[in-house]
C-alpha positions in Angstrom: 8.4 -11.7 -19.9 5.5 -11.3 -17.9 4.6 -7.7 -16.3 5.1 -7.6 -12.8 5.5 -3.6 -12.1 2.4 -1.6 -11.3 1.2 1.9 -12.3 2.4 4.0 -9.0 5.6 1.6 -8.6 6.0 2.5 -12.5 5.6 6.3 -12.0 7.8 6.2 -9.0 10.8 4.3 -10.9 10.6 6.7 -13.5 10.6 9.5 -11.0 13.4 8.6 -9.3 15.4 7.7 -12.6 14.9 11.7 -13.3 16.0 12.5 -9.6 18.5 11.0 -9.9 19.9 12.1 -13.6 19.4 15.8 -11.9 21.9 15.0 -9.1 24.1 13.6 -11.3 24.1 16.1 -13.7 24.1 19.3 -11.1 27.4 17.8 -9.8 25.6 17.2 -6.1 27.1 13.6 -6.3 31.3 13.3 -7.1 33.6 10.5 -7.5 33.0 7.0 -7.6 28.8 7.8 -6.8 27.8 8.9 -9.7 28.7 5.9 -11.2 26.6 3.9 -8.3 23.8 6.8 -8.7 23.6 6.5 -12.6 23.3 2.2 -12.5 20.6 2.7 -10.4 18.9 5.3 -12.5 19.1 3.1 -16.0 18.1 0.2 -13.7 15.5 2.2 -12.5 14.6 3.7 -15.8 14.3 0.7 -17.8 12.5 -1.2 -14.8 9.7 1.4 -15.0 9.3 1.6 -18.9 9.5 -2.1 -19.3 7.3 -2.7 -16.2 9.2 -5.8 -15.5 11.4 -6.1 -12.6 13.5 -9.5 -12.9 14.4 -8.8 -9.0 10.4 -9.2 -8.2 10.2 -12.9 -10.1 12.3 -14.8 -7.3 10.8 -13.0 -4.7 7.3 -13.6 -6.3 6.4 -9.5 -5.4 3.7 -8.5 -8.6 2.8 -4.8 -7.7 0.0 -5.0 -10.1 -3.6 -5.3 -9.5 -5.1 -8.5 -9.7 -7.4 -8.0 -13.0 -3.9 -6.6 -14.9 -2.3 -9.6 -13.9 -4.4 -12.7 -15.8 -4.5 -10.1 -19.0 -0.2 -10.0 -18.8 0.0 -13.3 -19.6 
């Protein structure tokens, strides 16, 4: 599993994974949502701490800078 997340799309994952746990857990989203919100968050979530997003590998996207990219492999 090669990395293929960066450091602000990283930071940005995880922020949104938190954004989202706060709306979910404030009750601002009801019914069948916070089920949609709360995949997204663990998607999210792990996405940012593993920095590999299998989503990225068919669409060849690498948001890492080019020097982190030959030391991934």
């Amino acid at each position: 599993m090669t990395k293929n997340v960066g450091l602000i799309d990283r930071v940005l994952r995880i922020i949104l994974a938190i954004v989202a746990a706060l709306l979910i857990f404030t009750g601002t989203f009801t019914g069948g949502w916070i089920w949609v919100l709360g995949i997204v968050a663990v998607i999210l979530l792990l996405t940012g701490l593993t920095c590999y997003c299998p989503l990225y590998v068919p669409l060849k996207i690498s948001t890492l800078p080019k020097k982190d990219k030959s030391e991934s492999t």
